[in-house]
C-alpha positions in Angstrom: 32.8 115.6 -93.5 36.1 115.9 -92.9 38.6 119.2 -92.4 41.7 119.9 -93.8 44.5 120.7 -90.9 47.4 122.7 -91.9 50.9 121.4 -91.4 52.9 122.4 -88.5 55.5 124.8 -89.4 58.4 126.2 -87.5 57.5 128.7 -85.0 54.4 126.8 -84.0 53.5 124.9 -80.7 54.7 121.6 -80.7 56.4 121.9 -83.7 60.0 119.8 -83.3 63.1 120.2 -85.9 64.4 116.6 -86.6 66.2 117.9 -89.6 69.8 118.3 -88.0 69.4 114.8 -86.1 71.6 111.8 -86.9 71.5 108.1 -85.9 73.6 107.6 -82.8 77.5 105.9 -83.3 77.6 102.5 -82.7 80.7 103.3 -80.3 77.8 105.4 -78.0 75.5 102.9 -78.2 78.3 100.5 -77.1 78.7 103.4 -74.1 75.0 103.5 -73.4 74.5 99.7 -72.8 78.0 99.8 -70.7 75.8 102.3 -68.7 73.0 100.5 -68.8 74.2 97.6 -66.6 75.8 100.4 -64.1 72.4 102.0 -63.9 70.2 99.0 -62.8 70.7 97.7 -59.0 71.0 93.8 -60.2 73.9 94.9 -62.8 76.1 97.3 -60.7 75.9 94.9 -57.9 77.3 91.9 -60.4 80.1 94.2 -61.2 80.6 94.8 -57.4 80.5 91.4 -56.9 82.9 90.1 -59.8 85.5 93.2 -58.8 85.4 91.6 -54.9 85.6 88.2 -55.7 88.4 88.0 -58.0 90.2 90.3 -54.8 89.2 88.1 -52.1 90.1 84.7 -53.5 93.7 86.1 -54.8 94.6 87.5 -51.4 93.0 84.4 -49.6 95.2 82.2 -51.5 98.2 84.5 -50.8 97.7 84.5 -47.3 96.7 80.6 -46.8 97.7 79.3 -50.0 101.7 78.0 -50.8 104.4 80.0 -50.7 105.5 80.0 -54.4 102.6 81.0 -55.9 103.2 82.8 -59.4 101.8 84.9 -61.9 99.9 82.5 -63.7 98.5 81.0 -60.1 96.9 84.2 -59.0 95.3 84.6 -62.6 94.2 81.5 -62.8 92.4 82.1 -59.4 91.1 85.6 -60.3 89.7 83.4 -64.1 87.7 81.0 -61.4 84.8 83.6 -60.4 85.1 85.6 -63.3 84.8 82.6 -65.8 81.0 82.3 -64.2 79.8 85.4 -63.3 80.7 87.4 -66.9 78.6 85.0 -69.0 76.1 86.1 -66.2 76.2 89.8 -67.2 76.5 89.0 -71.1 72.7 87.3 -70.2 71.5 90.6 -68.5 73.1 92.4 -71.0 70.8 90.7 -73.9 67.7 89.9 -71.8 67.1 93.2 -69.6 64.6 94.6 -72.9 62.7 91.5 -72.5 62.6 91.1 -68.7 62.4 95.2 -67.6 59.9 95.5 -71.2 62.1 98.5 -72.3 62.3 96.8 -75.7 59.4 99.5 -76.6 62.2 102.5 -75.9 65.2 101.0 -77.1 63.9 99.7 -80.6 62.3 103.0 -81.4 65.3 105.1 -80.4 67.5 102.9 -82.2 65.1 100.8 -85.3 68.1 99.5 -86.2 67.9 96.1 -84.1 70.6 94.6 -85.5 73.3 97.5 -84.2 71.8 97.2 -80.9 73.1 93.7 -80.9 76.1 94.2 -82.1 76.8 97.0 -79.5 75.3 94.7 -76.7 77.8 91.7 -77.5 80.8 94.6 -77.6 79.9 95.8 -74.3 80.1 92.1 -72.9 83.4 92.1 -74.3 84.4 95.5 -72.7 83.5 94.1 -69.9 85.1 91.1 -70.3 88.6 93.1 -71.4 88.2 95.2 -68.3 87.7 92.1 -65.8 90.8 90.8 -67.1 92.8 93.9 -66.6 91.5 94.0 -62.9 93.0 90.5 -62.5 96.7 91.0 -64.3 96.8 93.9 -61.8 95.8 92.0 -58.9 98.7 89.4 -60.3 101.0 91.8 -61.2 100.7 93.4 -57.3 100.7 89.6 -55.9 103.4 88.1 -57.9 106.2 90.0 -56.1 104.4 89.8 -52.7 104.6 85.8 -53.5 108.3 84.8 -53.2 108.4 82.5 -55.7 111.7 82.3 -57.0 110.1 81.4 -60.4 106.9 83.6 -60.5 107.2 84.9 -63.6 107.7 81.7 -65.4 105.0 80.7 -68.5 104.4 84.3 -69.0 103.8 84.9 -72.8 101.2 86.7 -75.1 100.2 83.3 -76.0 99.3 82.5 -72.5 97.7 85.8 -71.9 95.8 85.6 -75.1 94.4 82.1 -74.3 93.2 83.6 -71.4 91.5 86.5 -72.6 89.6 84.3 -75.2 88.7 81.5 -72.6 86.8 84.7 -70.6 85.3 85.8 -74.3 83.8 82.7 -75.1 82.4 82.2 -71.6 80.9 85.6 -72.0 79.7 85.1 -75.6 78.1 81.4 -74.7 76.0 83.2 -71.9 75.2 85.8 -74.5 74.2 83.3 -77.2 71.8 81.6 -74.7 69.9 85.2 -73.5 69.5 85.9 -76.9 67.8 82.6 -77.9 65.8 82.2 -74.7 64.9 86.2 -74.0 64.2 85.0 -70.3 67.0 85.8 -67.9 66.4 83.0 -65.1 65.9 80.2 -67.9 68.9 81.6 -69.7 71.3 81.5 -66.5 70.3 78.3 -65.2 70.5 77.0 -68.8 73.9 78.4 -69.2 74.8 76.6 -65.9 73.0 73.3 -66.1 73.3 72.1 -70.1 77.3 72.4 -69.4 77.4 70.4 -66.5 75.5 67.8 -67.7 77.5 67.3 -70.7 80.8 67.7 -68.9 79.4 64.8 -66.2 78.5 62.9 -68.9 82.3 63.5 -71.0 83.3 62.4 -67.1 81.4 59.0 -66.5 81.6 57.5 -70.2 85.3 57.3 -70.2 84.9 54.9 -73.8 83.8 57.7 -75.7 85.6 61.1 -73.8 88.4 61.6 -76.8 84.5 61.9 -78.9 82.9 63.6 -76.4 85.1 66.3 -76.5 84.3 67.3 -80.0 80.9 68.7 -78.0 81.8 69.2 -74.7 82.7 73.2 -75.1 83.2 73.4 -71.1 85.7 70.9 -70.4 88.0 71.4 -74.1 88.2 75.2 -73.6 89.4 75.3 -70.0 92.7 74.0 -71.7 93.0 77.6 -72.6 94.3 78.6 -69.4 97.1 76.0 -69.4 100.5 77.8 -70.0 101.2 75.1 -72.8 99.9 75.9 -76.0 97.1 73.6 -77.7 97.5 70.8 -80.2 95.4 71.3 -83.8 92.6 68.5 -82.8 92.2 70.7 -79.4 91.7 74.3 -81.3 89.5 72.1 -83.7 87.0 70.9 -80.6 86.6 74.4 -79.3 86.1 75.4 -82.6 83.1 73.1 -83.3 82.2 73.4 -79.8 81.5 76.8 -80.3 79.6 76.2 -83.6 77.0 73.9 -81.5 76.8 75.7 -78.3 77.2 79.4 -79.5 76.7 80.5 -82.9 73.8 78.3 -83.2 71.9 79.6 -79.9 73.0 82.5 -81.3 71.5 82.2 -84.8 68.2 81.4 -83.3 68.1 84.5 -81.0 69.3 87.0 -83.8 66.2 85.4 -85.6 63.7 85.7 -82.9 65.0 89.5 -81.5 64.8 90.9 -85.5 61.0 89.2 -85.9 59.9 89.4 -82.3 56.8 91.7 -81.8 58.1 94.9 -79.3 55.4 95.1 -76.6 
């Protein structure tokens, strides 16, 4: 036999008033996985590491480097350790539910899994817009320090804007492959390893490299950084670079994330 139990009303013990309570923006949620990475030990120390890097190599090439080094050098040097260690936090950015098993918290705070992805692949690119202000302020500083009679020649919002979406698609590429693997190691060493091996290959089979090309996302988007501006078939192999080696890893984890079972 079973017994009726009276609803919990207002004024009772444990009773909870979720009547006033709203779903959280998507700009804080973009805030909350910004904090996120400065709240583990593994992503504060990355951000350490990518804001001394990008310092040390620009004054080590001022100080033993040539003596008319220019804007475009010392950004160029600061896009060397930043073009591999963002993709690096866009991973732990995607992965650390699946690798900490906080999933549980965040997917019941927020059902929506869908936003939550959204907001993790804007923080990456906060993070990404922030890495590159660091290193125009580091040039900007330098530049003067320099000499060079010339060292503000190639400057233009072209330039600058090839830049900034060289370091975006890095970041999204690493983000793509933590979302379809869910396993931060095999998603970093993935990131790493499939690139190299296709560039080696674009390297070595010198018949087919104009073909090549048309997959090798690594090599055809580093021409983003050059101060000249890119033909139509270049833009083209980036773009169907990125088809193969983004949105499709990214298709597959967006697929996996909104089916996967929250343990």
């Amino acid at each position: 036999m079973s017994t009726a139990t009276a609803p919990v009303q207002a004024g009772d013990p444990g009773y909870i008033d979720i009547s006033d309570s709203h779903r959280p923006s998507f700009l804080r949620l973009v805030g909350v996985e910004i904090r996120k990475m400065t709240d583990t030990k593994a992503g504060l120390w990355l951000l350490i590491v990518i804001a001394a890097v990008t310092v040390i190599i620009n004054a080590a090439f001022l100080i033993w480097g040539p003596d008319d080094l220019t804007f475009n050098d010392f950004l160029q040097f600061s896009g060397m350790p930043q073009g591999i260690l963002l993709p690096v936090l866009a991973v732990l950015l995607v992965t650390q539910e699946w690798g900490q098993r906080t999933g549980l918290v965040t997917f019941s705070l927020v059902p929506h899994r869908g936003r939550v992805l959204v907001a993790k692949l804007a923080a990456a690119i906060v993070f990404v817009l922030a890495a590159f202000a660091v290193a125009v302020l580091i040039a900007t500083v330098l530049t003067p320090i320099s000499g060079a009679p010339d060292g503000w020649d190639g400057v233009s919002v072209g330039w600058l804007s090839r830049s900034i979406l060289a370091l975006v698609i890095g970041a999204v590429w690493g983000y793509a492959f933590g979302a379809a693997l869910l396993n931060s190691a095999f998603a970093i060493v993935s990131y790493f390893a499939v690139p190299m091996v296709v560039s080696i290959v674009t390297a070595i089979w010198t018949s087919a490299q104009e073909k090549l090309l048309w997959f090798d996302l690594s090599t055809s988007s580093t021409r983003l950084f050059e101060s000249d501006g890119l033909s139509g078939e270049e833009w083209a192999q980036i773009g169907t670079g990125v088809l193969l080696w983004i949105a499709l890893p990214l298709a597959i984890g967006v697929w996996r994330i909104l089916r996967a079972e929250i343990k």
